[in-house]
N, C-alpha and C positions, 0 to 999 in steps of 0.2 A: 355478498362475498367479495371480499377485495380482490381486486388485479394486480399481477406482476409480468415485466416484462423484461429479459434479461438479451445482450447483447453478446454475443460471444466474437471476439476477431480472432481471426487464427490467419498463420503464416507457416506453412511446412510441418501442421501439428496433426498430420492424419493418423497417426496412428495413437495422439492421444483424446482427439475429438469427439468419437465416440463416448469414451466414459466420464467426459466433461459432461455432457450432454444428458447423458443416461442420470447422472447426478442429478439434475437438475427436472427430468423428467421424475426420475421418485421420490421429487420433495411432496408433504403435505399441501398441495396449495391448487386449486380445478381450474381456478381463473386464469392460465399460465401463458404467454408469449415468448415463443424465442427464436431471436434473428444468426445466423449466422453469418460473419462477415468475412470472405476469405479474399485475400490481398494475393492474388494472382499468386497464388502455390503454385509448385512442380511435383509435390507430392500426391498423394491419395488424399488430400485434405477436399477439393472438388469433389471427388466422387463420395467418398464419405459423406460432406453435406448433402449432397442431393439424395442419398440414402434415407436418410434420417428424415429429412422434410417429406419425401414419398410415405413412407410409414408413420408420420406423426403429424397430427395435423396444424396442431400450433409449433412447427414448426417450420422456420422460412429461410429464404439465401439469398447472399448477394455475392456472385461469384464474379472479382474482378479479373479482368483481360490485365490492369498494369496496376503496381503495388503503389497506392498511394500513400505511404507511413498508417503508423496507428493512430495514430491522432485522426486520420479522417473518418477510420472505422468508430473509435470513441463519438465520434459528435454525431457523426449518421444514426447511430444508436439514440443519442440524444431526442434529435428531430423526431425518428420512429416512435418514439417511446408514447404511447398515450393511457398506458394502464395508471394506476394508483402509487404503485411503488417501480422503482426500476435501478438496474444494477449492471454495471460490464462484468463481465465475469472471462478470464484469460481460458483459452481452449484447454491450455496445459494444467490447469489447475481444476478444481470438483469442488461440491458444496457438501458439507456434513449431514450427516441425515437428520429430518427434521429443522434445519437451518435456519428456510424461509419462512415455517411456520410460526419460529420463533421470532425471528424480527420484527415479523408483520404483525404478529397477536402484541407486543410489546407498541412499536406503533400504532396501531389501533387504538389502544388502551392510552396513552399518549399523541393527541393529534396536534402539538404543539414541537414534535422532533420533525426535524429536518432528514434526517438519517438515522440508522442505528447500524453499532458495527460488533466484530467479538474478537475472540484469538484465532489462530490459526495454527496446524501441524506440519510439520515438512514429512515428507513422501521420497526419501533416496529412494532410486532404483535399484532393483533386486533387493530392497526391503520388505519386508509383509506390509500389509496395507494398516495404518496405524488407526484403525477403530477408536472414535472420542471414547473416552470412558465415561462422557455426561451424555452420551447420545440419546434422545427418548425423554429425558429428565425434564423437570421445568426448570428455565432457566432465570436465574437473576438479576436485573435489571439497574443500573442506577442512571438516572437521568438527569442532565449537566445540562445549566445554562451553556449556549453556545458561547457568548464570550470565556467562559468559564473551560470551555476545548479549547479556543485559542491559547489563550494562557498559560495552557498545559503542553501545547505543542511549541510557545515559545521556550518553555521551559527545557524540553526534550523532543526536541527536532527531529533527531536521530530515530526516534520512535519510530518504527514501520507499523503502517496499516494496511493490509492486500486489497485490493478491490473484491474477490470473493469474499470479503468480509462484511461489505459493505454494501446497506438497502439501502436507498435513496425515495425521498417523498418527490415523484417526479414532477407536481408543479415546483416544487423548488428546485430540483435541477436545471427545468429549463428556465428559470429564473436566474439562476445561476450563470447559466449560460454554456458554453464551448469549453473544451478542455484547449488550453495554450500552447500552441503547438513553437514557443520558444523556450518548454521547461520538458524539453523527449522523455525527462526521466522522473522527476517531484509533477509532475502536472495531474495528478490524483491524492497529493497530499495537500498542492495548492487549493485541489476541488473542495477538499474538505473545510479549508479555511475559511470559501467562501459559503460552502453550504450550513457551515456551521454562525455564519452573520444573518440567518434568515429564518433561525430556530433552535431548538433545543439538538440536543445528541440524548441517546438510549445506548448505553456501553453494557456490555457483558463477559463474565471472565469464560464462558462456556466457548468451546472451540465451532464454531462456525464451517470453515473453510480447511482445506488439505493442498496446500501449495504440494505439487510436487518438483520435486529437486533434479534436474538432469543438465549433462552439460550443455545445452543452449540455451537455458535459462536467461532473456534480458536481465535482469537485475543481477545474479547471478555473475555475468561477464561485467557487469557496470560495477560492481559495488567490489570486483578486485582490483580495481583502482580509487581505493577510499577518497582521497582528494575529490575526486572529480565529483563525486557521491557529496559529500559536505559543500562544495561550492554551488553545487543544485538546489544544494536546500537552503540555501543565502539566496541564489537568486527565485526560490519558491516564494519565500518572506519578503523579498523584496517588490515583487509582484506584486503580491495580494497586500501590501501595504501604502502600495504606490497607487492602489486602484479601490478595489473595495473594501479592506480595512484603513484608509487612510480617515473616513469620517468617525472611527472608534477615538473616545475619550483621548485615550494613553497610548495614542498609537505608535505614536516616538517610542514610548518607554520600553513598549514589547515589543519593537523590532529592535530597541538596543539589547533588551535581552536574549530573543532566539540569534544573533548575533553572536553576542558573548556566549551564549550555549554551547553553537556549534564552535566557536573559537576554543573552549575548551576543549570540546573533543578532540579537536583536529591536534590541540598540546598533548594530549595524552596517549592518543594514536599515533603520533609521533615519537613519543618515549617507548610505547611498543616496539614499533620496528626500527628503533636505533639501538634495541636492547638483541635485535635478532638481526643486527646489519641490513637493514633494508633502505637503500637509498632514498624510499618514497619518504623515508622520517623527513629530509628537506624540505619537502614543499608542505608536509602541514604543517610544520614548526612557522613558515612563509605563512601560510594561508590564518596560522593563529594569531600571530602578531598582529597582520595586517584588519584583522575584526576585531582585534582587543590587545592594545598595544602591552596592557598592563602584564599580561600574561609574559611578557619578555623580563619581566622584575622581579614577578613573584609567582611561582607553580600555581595554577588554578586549585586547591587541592579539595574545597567545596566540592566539585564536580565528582572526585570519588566516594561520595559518604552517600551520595545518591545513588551508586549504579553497583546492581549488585556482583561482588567479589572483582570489581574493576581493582579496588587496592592489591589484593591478597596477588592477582597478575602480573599485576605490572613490580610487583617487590620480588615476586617469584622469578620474573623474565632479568629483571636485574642483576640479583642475585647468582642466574645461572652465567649471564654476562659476563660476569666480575667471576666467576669460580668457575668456568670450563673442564668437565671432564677431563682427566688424564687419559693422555693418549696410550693404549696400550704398547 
């Protein structure tokens, strides 16, 4: 029967710990490890873990006296990590039911993937709980040479992948190594870059994971300053090309592309919020030039035929631009 061992770090998430938790205890899977990692809460998040550990037996803690960032929790997980497969999984966030079963039977069945990942659902608060509608089902699988996931992440950068989403082959993790504690916010998309130079990927379109949505959401608060969000993921590429994607064939060519990629976005997210007055248009129209000069001569306009109804937005946002309601 295979192992899994899941790390959860939580910070001030007592009161969503529990049902992370509980998630992850009614997956199909007997061989199960999980660590809790709390970074010196002021919450109920202490007593909560030591709850849960008292009552479960694969269930453990590490209750820190002073907050060392996530990044230390991420890699402590690493270290611990000795099952067969292993996963961070955010306190704030649950696994879909059935989830790990499904990764891990897909991996099995494939012992040449590195990881396998799927979709995931958001969870507003004072929303109903949004039940997969493939929950139970067997799931689909296609399975990508790893260069073949780089290629695709140069292509579309922007792509979010959650860490609930994602099993890891833990010798390859820890082959892998340490999460980079100079990328606070792409440093799990980087991981992927490199987990994906050490094997295949197993992709699925079945929902996995139930990010829930509340306002302290990291990513959340990060990704309302879109700049900042695209300049992470230049420097994610730049990372993982400066170090273990730099012995790949074409490794010039795909960091000129996920370059120009994100350069694109940042031209288009910028004609966004110049269309709706938002000062930030400045700095990505800055930050698109500065990755792809060309984009200053001629609109990227490739980039919309790929993303869907990005055209149909930005001609709508225009539009209302240029045509302002009448004032009553």
């Amino acid at each position: 029967m295979a192992s899994v061992d899941i790390v959860i770090p939580c910070y001030q998430h007592g009161h969503f710990l529990r049902d992370c938790v509980d998630s992850v205890l009614g997956q199909q899977v007997s061989n199960l490890r999980v660590l809790i990692i709390d970074n010196a809460s002021t919450d109920s998040s202490p007593q909560v873990a030591r709850e849960l550990a008292a009552r479960h037996n694969c269930v453990e803690t590490v209750l820190r006296a002073r907050n060392l960032g996530h990044h230390a929790s991420f890699n402590e997980g690493v270290d611990w990590a000795k099952a067969d497969y292993f996963m961070v999984l955010c306190s704030d966030d649950l696994l879909a039911p059935g989830s790990l079963a499904r990764m891990v039977s897909a991996m099995e069945q494939h012992p040449q993937t590195s990881f396998a990942y799927g979709a995931d659902v958001h969870w507003h608060e004072g929303e109903p709980f949004p039940a997969p509608s493939d929950a139970g089902s067997p799931a689909s699988w296609r399975v990508l040479d790893g260069t073949d996931f780089i290629v695709d992440r140069c292509r579309t950068p922007e792509a979010y992948i959650a860490a609930g989403m994602v099993l890891a082959r833990t010798s390859a993790h820890k082959t892998a190594g340490h999460y980079r504690t100079d990328l606070p916010h792409t440093d799990d998309f980087e991981m992927l870059l490199r987990l994906a130079r050490l094997g295949k990927v197993a992709q699925t379109p079945a929902v996995l994971g139930v990010k829930r949505m509340h306002g302290h959401n990291r990513t959340h608060h990060f990704l309302a300053e879109r700049t900042r969000d695209l300049v992470e993921r230049v420097a994610a590429l730049d990372s993982f090309f400066s170090r273990e994607g730099r012995t790949m064939a074409d490794a010039d060519r795909l960091l000129r592309l996920g370059r120009r990629s994100i350069a694109e976005r940042a031209y288009w997210c910028g004609v966004k919020d110049l269309t709706r007055g938002r000062a930030s248009a400045i700095a990505l129209f800055r930050l698109a030039v500065r990755l792809d000069p060309r984009v200053a001569l001629m609109p990227p306009f490739r980039y919309l035929f790929r993303m869907d109804r990005s055209l149909l937005e930005i001609v709508r946002g225009m539009d209302q631009a240029a045509h302002p309601p009448a004032k009553s």
